[in-house]
C-alpha positions as CSV (number, residue, x, y, z in Angstrom):
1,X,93.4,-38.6,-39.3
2,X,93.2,-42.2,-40.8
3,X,93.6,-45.0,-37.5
4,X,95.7,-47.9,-37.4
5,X,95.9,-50.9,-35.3
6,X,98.8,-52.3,-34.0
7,X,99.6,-54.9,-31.4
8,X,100.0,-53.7,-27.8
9,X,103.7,-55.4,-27.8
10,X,104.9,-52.7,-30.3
11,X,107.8,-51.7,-29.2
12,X,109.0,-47.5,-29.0
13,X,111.5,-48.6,-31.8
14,X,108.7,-49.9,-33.7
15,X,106.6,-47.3,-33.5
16,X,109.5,-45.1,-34.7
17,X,109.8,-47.2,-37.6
18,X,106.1,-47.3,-38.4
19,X,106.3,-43.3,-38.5
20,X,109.0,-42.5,-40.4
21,X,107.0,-44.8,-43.1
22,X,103.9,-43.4,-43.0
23,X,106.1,-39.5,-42.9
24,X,108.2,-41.1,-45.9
25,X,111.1,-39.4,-44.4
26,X,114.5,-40.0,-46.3
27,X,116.2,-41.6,-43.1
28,X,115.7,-43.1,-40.1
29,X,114.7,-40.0,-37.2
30,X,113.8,-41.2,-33.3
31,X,110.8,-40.5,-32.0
32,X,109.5,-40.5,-28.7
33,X,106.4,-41.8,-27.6
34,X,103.4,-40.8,-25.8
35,X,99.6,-42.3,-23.9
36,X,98.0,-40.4,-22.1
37,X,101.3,-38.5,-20.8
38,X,103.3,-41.5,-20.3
39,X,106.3,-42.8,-22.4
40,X,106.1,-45.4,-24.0
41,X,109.5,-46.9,-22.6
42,X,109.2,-50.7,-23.9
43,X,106.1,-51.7,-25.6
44,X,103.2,-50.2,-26.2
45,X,100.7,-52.5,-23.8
46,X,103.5,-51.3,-20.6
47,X,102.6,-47.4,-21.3
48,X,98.3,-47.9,-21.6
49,X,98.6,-49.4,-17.6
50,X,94.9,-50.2,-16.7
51,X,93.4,-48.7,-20.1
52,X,90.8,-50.6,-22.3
53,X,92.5,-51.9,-25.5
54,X,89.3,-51.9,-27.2
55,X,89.2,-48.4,-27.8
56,X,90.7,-46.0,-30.0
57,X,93.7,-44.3,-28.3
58,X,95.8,-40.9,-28.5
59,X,99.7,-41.7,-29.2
60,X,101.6,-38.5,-29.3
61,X,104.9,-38.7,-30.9
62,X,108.3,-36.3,-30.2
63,X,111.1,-36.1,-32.2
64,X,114.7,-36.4,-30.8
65,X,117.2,-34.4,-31.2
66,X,119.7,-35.8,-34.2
67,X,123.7,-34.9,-33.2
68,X,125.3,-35.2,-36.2
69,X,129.2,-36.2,-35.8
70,X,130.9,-36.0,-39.2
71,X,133.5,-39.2,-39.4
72,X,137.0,-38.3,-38.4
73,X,138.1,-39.7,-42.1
74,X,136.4,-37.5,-43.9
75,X,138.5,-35.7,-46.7
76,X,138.8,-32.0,-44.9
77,X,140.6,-30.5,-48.1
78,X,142.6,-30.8,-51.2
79,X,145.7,-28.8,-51.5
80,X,146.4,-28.4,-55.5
81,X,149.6,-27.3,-57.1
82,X,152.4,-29.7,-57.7
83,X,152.8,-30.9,-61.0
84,X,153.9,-34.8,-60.4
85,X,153.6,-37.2,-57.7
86,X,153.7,-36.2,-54.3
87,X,156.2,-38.3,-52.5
88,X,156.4,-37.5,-48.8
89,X,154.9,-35.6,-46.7
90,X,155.6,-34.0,-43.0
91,X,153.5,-32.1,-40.6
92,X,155.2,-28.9,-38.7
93,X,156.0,-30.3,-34.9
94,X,153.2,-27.2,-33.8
95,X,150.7,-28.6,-36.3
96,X,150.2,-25.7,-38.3
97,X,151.9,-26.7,-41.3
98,X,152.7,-29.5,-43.8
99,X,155.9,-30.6,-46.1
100,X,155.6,-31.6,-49.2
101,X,158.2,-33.1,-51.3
102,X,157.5,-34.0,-55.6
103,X,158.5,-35.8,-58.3
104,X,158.2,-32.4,-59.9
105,X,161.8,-31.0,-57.8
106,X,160.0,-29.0,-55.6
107,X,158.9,-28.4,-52.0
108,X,155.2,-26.7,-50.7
109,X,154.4,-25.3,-47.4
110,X,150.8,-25.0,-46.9
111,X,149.6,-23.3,-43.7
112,X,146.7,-25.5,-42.4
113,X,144.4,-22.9,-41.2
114,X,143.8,-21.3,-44.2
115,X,144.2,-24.6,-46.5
116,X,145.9,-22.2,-48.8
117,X,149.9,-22.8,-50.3
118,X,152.8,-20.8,-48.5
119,X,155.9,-20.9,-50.2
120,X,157.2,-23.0,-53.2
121,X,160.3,-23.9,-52.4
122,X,163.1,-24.4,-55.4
123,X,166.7,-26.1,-55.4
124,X,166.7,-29.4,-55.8
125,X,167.7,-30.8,-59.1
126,X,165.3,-34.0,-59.0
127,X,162.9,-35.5,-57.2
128,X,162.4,-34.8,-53.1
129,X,162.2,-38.1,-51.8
130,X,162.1,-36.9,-47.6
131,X,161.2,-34.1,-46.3
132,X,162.2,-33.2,-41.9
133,X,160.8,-30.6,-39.7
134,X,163.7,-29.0,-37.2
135,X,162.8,-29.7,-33.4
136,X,161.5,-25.7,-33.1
137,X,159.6,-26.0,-36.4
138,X,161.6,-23.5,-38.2
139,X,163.5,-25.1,-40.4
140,X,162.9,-27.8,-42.9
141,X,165.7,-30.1,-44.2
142,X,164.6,-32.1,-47.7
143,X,166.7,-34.8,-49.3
144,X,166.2,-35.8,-53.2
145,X,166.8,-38.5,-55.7
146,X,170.1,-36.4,-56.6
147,X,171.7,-36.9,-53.8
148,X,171.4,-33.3,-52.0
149,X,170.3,-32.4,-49.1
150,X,168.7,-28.5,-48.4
151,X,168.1,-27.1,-45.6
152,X,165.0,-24.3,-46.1
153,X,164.2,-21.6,-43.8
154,X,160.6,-22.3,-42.8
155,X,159.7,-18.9,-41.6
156,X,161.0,-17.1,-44.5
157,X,160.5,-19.7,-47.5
158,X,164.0,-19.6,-48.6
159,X,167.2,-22.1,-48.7
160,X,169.2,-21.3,-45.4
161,X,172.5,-22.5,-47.5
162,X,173.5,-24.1,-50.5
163,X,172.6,-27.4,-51.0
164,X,175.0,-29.9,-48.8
165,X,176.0,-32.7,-51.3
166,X,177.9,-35.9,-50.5
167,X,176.2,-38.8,-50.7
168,X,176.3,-40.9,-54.6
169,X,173.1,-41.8,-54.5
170,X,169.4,-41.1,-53.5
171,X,168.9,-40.0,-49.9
172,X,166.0,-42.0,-48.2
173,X,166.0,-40.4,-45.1
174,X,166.3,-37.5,-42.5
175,X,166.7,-37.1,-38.6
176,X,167.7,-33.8,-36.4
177,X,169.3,-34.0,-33.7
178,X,166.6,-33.6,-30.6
179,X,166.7,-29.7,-29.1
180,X,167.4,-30.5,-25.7
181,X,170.7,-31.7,-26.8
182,X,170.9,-28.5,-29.1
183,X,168.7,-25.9,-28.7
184,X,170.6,-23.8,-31.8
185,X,169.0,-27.1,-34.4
186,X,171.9,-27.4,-36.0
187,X,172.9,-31.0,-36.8
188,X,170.9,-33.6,-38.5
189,X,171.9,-36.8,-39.8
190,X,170.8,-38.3,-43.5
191,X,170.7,-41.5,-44.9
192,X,170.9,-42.9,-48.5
193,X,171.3,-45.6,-51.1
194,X,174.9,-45.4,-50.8
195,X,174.9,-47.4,-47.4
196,X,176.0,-44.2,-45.9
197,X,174.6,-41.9,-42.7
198,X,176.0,-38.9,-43.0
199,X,175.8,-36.3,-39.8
200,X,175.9,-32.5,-41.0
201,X,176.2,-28.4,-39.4
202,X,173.8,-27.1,-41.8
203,X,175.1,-23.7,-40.8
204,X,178.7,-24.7,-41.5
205,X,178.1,-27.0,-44.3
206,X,180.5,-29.6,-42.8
207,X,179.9,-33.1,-42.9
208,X,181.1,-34.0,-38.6
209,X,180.8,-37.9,-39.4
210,X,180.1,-40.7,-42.2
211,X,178.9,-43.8,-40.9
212,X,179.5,-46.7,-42.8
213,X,178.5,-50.6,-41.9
214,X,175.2,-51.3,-43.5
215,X,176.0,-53.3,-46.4
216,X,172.2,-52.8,-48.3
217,X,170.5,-49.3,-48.7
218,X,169.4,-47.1,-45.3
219,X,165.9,-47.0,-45.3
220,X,164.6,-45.4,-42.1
221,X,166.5,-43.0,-39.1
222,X,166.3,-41.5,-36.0
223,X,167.9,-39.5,-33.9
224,X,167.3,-40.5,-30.2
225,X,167.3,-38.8,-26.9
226,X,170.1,-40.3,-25.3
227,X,172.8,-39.5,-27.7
228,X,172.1,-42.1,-29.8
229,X,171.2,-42.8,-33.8
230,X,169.1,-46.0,-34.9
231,X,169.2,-47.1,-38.7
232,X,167.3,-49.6,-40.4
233,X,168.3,-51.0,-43.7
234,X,167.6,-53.5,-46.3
235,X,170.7,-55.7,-44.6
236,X,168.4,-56.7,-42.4
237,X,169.8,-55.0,-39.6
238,X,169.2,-52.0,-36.9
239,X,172.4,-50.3,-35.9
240,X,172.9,-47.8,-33.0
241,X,175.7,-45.1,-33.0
242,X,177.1,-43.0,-30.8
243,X,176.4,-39.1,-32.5
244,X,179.1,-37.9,-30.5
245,X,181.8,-39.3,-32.2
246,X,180.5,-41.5,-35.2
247,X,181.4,-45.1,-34.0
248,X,179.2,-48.0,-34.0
249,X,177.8,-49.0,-30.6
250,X,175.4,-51.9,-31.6
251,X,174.1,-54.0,-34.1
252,X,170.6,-55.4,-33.6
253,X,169.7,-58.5,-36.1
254,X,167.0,-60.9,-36.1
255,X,164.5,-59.6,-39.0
256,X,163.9,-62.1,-41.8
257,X,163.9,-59.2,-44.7
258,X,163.8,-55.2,-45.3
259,X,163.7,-53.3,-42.0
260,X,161.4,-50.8,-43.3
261,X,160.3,-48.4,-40.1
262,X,161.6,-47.5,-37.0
263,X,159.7,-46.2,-33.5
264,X,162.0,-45.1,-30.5
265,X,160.1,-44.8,-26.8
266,X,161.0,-41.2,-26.7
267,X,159.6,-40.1,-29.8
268,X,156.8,-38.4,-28.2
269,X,158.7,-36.5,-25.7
270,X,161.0,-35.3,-28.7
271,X,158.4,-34.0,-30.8
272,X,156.5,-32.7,-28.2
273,X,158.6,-31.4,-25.9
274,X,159.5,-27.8,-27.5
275,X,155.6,-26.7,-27.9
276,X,153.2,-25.6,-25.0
277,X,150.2,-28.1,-24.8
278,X,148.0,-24.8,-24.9
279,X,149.0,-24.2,-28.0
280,X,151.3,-21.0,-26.7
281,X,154.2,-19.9,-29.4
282,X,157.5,-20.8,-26.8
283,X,161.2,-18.6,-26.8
284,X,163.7,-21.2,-28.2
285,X,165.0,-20.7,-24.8
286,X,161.8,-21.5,-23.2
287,X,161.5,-23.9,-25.7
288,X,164.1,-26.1,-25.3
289,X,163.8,-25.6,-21.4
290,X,160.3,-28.2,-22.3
291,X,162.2,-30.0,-24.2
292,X,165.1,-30.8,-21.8
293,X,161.8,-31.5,-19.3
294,X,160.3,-33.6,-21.1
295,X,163.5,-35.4,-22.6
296,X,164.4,-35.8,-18.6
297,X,161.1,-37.4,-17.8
298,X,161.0,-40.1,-20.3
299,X,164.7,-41.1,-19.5
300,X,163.4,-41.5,-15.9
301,X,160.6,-43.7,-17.2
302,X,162.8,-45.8,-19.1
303,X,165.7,-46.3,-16.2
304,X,162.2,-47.2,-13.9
305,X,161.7,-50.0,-16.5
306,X,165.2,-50.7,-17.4
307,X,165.2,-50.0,-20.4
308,X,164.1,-47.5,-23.5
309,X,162.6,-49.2,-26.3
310,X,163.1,-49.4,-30.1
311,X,160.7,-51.1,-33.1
312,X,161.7,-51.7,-36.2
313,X,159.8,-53.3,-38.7
């Protein structure tokens, strides 16, 4: 073939470029490089040791191998069916499954293995505004703009109930009760525009207790793992309360506007502590055994430090 002359301080990387020229290949491959059986390392004058420079010399070129590691934001699927706006979204505690609340009234389940719809799920009367997964995943409580809350059996794609209705205006948001304080997933607590939490026996379809003391709309709940609820609201304000019996046990203030989010330090230990890390379907007895485990262990980690932590924002 045709020869080419190029500076012994040509680097491996520069040899590499040189070849994917002259192969006109569509991206940039590596290539290793060979004299007389020995890599060219760093530049092409290291490799030819004691050989003359005047004359014409063999380089033998490899190609590496390419791994190719598709990006982790990558759009895996689309899931089509709803007719309007899609408005929240959950993911089943096991993984396996996603919520879907819409403008268009009604709730999806789509099983994430197959990327395929489950069960449309009809009740509400306007838009579902927040959807909740039950601590054993199978249940799923929705709130929507018309002031109902449903609770849906997961497993079977069907309301558990009839809807639970109290609160005058939109709900904003849902919270169960963790299930190593109740392994049965029965009570969960739901917030709305009428400055109310409200904490409900789906199976009964009593209301237990209304908590009242925000003076803006609830925007953001949760149930913790010590007994206690947090609630953020456009007063400004996070308030704790005893589940127990409804009362107020603290008001925390201090943000300049809308608190919009909250984050409790056991969250993880909630979600996670009713599903086997190797992915194993769990009893609800054996399940809430883990949770009650793991519950235990991060209230031992937060008397080490003193303290468990909340973030609002």
């Amino acid at each position: 073939g045709p020869q080419l002359d190029v500076p012994v301080e040509t680097t491996a990387k520069e040899l590499a470029l040189i070849l994917n020229k002259l192969l006109a290949s569509d991206e940039v491959l590596p290539y290793s490089f060979y004299v007389g059986g020995e890599e060219v390392a760093t530049t092409l004058g290291a490799a030819l040791g004691d050989a003359s420079v005047e004359q014409v010399l063999e380089v033998t070129y490899v190609p590496q191998a390419v791994f190719r590691v598709k990006s982790v934001t990558r759009c895996t699927s689309t899931l089509a069916g709803h007719a309007d706006a899609i408005l929240h979204v959950t993911f089943s505690p096991d993984g396996r499954h996603l919520a879907t609340g819409s403008g268009d009234a009604t709730v999806r389940l789509w099983d994430l293995t197959t990327e395929t719809p489950r069960f449309t799920l009809r009740g509400h009367g306007d838009w579902v505004l927040c959807t909740a997964w039950s601590p054993d995943g199978r249940m799923l409580a929705t709130g929507g703009k018309d002031g109902t809350l449903f609770v849906w059996d997961a497993v079977r794609g069907r309301a558990a109930g009839p809807g639970l209705s109290g609160h005058r205006k939109f709900l904003t948001a849902l919270s169960w009760e963790p299930m190593h304080s109740n392994a049965r997933c029965e009570l969960l607590a739901s917030a709305s525009k009428d400055l109310l939490i409200k904490l409900w026996n789906w199976r009964t379809g009593r209301c237990l207790h209304q908590l009242s003391g925000h003076t803006a709309s609830v925007t953001c709940l949760r149930w913790g793992g010590q007994g206690l609820i947090y609630s953020g609201s456009q007063d400004r304000t996070v308030k704790v309360w005893v589940a127990a019996h409804g009362t107020l046990a603290r008001s925390l203030e201090g943000h300049g506007h809308w608190v919009n989010c909250l984050a409790v330090s056991t969250d993880h230990a909630l979600r996670c502590g009713t599903f086997d890390h190797r992915g194993r379907d769990l009893s609800r007895g054996r399940g809430a055994v883990g949770a009650v485990g793991m519950a235990d262990a991060a209230a031992a980690d937060a008397a080490e430090e003193a303290t468990a932590r909340v973030a609002a924002s």
